[in-house]
ZAMARGU-4260 file (C-alpha; in steps of 0.2 Angstrom, whole numbers, plus 5000, padded with zeros to 4 digits):
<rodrens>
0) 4879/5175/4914 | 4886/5162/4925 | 4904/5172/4923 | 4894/5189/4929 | 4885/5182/4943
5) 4903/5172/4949 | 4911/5192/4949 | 4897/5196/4959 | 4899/5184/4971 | 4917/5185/4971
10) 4914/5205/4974 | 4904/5203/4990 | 4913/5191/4996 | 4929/5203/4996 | 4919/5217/5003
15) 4911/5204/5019 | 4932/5202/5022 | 4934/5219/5023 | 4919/5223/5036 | 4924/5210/5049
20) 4924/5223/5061 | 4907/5232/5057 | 4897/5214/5058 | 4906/5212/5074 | 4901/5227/5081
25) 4881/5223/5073 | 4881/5206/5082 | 4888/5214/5100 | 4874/5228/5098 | 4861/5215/5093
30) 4864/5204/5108 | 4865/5221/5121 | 4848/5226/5112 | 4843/5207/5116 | 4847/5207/5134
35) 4840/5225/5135 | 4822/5218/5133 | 4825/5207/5145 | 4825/5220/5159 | 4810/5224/5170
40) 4802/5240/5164 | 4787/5249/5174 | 4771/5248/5163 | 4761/5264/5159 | 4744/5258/5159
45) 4744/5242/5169 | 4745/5249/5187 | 4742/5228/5195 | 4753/5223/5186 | 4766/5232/5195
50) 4760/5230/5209 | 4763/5213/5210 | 4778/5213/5203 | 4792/5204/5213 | 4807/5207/5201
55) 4814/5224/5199 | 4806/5229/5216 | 4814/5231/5234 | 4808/5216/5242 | 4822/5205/5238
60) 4835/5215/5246 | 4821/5220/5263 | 4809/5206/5266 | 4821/5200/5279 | 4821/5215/5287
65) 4802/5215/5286 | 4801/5197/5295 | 4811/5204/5309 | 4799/5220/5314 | 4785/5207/5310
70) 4791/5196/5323 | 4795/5210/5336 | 4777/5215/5335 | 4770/5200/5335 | 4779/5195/5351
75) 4775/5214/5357 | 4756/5212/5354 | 4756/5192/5363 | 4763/5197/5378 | 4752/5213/5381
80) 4736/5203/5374 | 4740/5186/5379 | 4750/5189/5395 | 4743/5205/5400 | 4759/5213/5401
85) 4754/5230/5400 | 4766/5236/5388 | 4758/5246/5378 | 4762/5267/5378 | 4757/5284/5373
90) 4755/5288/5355 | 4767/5307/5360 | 4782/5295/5357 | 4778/5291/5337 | 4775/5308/5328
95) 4795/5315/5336 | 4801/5301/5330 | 4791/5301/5312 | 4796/5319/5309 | 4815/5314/5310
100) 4813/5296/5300 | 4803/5306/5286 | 4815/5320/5283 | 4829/5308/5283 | 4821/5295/5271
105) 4816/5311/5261 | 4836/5319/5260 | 4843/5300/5257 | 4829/5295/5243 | 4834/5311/5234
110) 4850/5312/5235 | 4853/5295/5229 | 4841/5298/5213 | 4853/5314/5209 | 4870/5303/5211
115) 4858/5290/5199 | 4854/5307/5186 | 4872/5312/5189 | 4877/5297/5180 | 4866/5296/5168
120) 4872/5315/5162 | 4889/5310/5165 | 4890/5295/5152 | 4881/5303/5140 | 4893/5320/5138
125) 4904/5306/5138 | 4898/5298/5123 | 4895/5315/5117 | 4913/5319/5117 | 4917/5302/5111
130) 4908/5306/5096 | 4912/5323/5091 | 4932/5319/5095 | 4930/5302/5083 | 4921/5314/5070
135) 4934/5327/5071 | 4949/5315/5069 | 4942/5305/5056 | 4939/5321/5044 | 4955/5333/5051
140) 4969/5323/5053 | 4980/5322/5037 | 4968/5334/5029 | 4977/5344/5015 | 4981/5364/5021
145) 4968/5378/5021 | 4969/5384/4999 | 4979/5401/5000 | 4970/5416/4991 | 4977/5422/4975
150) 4992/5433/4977 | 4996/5430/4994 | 5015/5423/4995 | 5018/5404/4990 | 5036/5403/4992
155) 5040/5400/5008 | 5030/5386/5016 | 5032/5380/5034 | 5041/5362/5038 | 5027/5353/5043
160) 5014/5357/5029 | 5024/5347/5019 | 5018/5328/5019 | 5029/5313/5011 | 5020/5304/4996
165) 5014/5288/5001 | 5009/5293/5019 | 4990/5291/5017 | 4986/5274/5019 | 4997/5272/5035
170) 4987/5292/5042 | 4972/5281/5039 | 4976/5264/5047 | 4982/5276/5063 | 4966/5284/5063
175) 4955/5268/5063 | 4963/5262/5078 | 4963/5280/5087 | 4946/5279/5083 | 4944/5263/5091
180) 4954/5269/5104 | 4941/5282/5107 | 4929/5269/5109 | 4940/5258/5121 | 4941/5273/5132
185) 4921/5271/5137 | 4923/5254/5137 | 4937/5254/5148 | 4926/5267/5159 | 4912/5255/5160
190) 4923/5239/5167 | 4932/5253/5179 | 4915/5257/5189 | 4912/5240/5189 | 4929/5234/5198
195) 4931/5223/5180 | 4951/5226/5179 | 4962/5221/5167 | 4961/5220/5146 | 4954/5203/5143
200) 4934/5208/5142 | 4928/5201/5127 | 4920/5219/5124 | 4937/5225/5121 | 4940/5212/5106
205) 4947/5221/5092 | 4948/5238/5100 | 4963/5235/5108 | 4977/5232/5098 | 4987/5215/5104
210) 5002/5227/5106 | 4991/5239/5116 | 4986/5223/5127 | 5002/5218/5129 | 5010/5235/5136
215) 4994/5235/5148 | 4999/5218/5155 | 5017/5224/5157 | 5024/5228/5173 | 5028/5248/5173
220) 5013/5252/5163 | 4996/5254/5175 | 4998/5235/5181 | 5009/5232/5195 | 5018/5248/5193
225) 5019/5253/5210 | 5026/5236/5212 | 5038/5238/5202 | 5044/5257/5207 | 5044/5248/5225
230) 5062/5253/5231 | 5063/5244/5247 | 5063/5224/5247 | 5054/5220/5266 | 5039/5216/5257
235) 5047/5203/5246 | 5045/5189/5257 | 5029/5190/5259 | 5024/5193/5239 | 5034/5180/5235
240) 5024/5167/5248 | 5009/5174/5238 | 5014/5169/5222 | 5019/5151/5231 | 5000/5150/5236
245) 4992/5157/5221 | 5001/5146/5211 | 4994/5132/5219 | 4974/5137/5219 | 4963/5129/5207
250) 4958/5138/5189 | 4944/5145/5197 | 4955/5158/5210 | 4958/5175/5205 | 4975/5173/5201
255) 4977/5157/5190 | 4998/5151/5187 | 5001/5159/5173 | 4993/5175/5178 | 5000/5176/5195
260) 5015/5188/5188 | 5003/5200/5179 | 4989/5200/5188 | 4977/5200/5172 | 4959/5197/5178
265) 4947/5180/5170 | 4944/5181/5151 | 4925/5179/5155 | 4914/5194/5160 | 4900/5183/5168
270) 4884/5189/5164 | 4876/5190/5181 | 4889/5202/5187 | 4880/5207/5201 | 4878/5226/5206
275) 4879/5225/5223 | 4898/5221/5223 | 4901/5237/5215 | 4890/5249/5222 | 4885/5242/5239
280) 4899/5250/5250 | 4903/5234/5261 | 4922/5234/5264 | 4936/5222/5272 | 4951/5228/5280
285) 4967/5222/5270 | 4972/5217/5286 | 4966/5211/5303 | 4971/5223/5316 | 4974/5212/5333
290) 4986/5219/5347 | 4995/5201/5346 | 5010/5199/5336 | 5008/5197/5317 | 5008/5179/5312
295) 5021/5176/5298 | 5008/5163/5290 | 4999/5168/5274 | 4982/5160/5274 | 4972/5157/5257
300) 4958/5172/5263 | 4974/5183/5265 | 4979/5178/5250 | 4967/5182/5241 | 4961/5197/5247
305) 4980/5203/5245 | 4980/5197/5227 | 4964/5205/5223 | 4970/5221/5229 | 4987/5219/5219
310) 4977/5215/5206 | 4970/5233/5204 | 4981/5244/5192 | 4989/5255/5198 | 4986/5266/5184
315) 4967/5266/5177 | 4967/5259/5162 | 4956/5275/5154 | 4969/5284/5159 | 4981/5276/5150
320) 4968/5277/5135 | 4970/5295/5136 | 4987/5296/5138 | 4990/5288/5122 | 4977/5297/5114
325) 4986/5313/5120 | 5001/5307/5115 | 4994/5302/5096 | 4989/5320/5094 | 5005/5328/5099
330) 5013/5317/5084 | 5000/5323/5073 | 5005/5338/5076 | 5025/5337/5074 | 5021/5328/5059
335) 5010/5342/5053 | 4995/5332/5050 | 4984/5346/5058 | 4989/5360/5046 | 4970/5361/5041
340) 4966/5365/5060 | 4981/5374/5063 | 4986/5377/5082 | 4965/5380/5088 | 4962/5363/5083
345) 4975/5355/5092 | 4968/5364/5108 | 4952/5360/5104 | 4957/5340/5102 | 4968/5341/5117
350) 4954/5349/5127 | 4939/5335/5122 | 4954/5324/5129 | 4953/5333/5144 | 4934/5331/5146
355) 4935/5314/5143 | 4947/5313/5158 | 4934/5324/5167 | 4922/5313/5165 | 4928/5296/5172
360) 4934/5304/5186 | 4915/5312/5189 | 4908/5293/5186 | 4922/5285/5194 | 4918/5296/5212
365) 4899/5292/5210 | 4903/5272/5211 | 4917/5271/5222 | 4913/5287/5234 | 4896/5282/5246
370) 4886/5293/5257 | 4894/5296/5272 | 4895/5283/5285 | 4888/5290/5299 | 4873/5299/5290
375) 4869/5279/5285 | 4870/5270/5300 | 4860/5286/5310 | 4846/5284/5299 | 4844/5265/5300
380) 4847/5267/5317 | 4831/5281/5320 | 4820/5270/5307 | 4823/5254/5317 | 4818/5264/5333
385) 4802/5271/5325 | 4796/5252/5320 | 4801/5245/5336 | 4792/5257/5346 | 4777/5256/5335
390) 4770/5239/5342 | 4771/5248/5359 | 4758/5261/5354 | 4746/5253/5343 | 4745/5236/5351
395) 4730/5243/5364 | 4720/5251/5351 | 4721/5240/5336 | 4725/5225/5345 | 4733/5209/5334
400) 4728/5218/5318 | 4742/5231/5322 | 4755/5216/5316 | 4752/5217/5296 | 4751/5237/5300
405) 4766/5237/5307 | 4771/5227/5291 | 4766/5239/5278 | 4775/5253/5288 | 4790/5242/5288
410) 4789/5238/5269 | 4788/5257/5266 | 4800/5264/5277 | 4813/5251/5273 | 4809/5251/5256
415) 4811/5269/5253 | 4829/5267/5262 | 4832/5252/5248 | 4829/5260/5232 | 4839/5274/5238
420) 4853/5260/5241 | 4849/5253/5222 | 4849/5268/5215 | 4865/5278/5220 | 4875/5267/5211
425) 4869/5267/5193 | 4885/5258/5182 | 4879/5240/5190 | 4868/5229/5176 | 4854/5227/5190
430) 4837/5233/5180 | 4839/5249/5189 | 4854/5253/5183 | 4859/5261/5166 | 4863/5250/5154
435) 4880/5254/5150 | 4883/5238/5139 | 4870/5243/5126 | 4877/5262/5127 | 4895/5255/5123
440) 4889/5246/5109 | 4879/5259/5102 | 4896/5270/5101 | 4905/5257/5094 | 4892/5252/5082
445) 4892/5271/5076 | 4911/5274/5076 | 4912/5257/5064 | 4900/5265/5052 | 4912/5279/5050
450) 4924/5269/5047 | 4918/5260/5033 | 4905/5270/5028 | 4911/5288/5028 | 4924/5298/5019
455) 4939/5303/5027 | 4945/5313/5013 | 4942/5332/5012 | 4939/5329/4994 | 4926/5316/4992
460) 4911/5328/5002 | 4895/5328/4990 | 4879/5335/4993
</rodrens>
């Protein structure tokens, strides 16, 4: 009996060895699902609650706004009650201008939710094809050729549909890691959106092969490869003062010492990422532009914004997912490991490729590709004039209550601009946005349960 039970024992404990990767994959999906109950979620029955909810609402990102036009009436409505200044006006001037504020608030809050929606299509056809492609490589690849029919003419066969002996086990560790690879590809979408460069997310642990990371940090391949195909050396000088300063910031700069040649980003994906930086639109000039004469002194901002910008690959690494990826299934083919599929099937894996490229280019013009400037700045400009002018005609008849009117209208008006501001760029981890951590899991989660759990051979099917 002991001997039994010490077999059994010794039998799971071979098996748990094998399906590291699958309990990895069931932790990461458990703490997503974790930090996805944590987000603020509107209630369908408790209207108050809601109501009085400060989280997850607008006010954060307006009340200072708000204060301001508060203020403005409230001096407005002292010195036309208090000081007898006479100021206040007509109420023509308020309906042109609500017509105009109304239509444009209207356009921008919709616009906005259909880049949010646009999104949310987008990374599901993603996952979609991230599924289907993982399926079909898993079941296809190094599957013995289509039977012949009786009769039909077995002596001469083509090349390729032969396969050396001993060839299996090596077909099936190449499709795990494509399969991984697959995976990595969304991953790497995600951490693209989000201006999260680089290889050494710990969401990319054991998807990326070392070997993979270590090509990806090489100078040539997506990191610093304009650099390096840089023919002329008049900017030397001044990278090489870069590097001198970089190399003396603390651990906490972008660049640390050791990664100053590389340009790899922090190991740690912080948590709190915050939105905002990713999807806000605010942007810096690389360089000041002055009419004086350029200063040969490199200052720390400088240098960091230079590094920061060299630190962006030049080549994105989803891209350089899909070019492998393209590349595995080209060798598949030379090695005639699609002979099961035949030439269709090879189209068909080269085209889900394809739309996997389509698809992070789609996402990656939603985040990084605002609404025009000028539309922007013309409709907070046509807002602000509507609340400024408002004090002016409501001050005589409603007197100091007009001030926590012109409040709520404030709130509103400004509000309606803010969600459309939250809401454009959906890849952030604000409580708005999709959760595109629990969606990566989830894929991964799946793609190790076929893995582990599901045949690969042709042969082993059962109903």
């Amino acid at each position: 009996m002991a001997e039994a039970v010490t077999n059994v024992l010794e039998t799971i404990a071979g098996q748990l060895a094998d399906l590291s990767q699958p309990f990895s994959s069931l932790s990461l999906l458990e703490k997503e699902e974790e930090e996805d109950a944590k987000r603020i979620r509107t209630s369908r029955v408790g209207w108050w609650r809601d109501f009085f909810r400060i989280r997850g609402s607008t006010l954060p990102r307006i009340w200072r706004s708000i204060l301001g036009f508060s203020l403005w009436a409230t001096a407005v409505a002292v010195a036309d009650l208090v000081f007898d200044r006479k100021l206040s006006m007509t109420n023509n001037v308020t309906p042109l201008l609500s017509v105009v504020v109304g239509l444009l608030l209207v356009f921008r809050n919709g616009s906005a939710y259909a880049r949010w929606d646009e999104g949310r299509k987008t990374f599901a056809k993603m996952s979609s094809i991230a599924r289907s492609l993982s399926r079909s490589v898993w079941v296809n690849i190094g599957a013995p050729p289509p039977v012949k029919p009786a009769g039909a003419d077995t002596s001469l066969k083509p090349p390729s549909s032969t396969v050396e002996e001993g060839v299996t086990a090596k077909v099936l560790d190449e499709k795990v890691k494509v399969l991984r690879l697959i995976v990595a590809f969304v991953v790497a979408t995600k951490h693209h959106v989000r201006r999260e460069y680089g290889v050494d997310w710990p969401d990319f642990e054991h998807i990326l092969s070392p070997r993979f990371k270590q090509r990806a940090r090489t100078t040539g391949f997506g990191w610093g490869a304009a650099e390096a195909d840089h023919a002329t050396t008049s900017h030397e000088p001044l990278l090489t003062e870069i590097r001198r300063v970089s190399s003396k910031r603390s651990a906490t700069s972008l660049l640390s010492a050791e990664e100053s040649n590389i340009g790899a980003p922090p190991l740690a994906s912080p948590r709190g990422f915050a939105s905002a930086r990713a999807g806000e639109g605010e942007r810096r000039p690389l360089l000041a532009r002055s009419g004086g004469r350029r200063a040969t002194f490199v200052s720390t901002d400088s240098m960091v914004v230079l590094a920061d910008y060299m630190a962006k690959p030049s080549l994105p690494l989803p891209l350089v997912i899909a070019h492998q990826l393209s590349i595995y299934f080209a060798s598949c083919k030379r090695r005639g490991l699609l002979e099961s599929i035949g030439p269709a099937g090879y189209n068909a894996l080269s085209a889900s490729v394809s739309q996997l490229v389509d698809c992070f280019t789609t996402v990656e013009a939603l985040a990084h590709v605002g609404i025009p400037t000028v539309y922007g700045i013309h409709l907070k400009q046509c807002t602000s004039l509507f609340l400024l002018t408002l004090p002016f005609v409501l001050c005589e008849s409603m007197g100091f209550t007009m001030i926590p009117f012109v409040t709520v209208v404030a709130f509103t008006l400004t509000g309606i601009e803010a969600v459309a501001t939250e809401v454009e760029m959906p890849f952030g981890v604000d409580d708005s946005d999709l959760n595109l951590d629990l969606f990566c899991a989830e894929l991964r989660n799946e793609v190790e349960h076929i893995i582990s759990r599901l045949p690969a051979s042709t042969d082993e099917w059962e109903l």
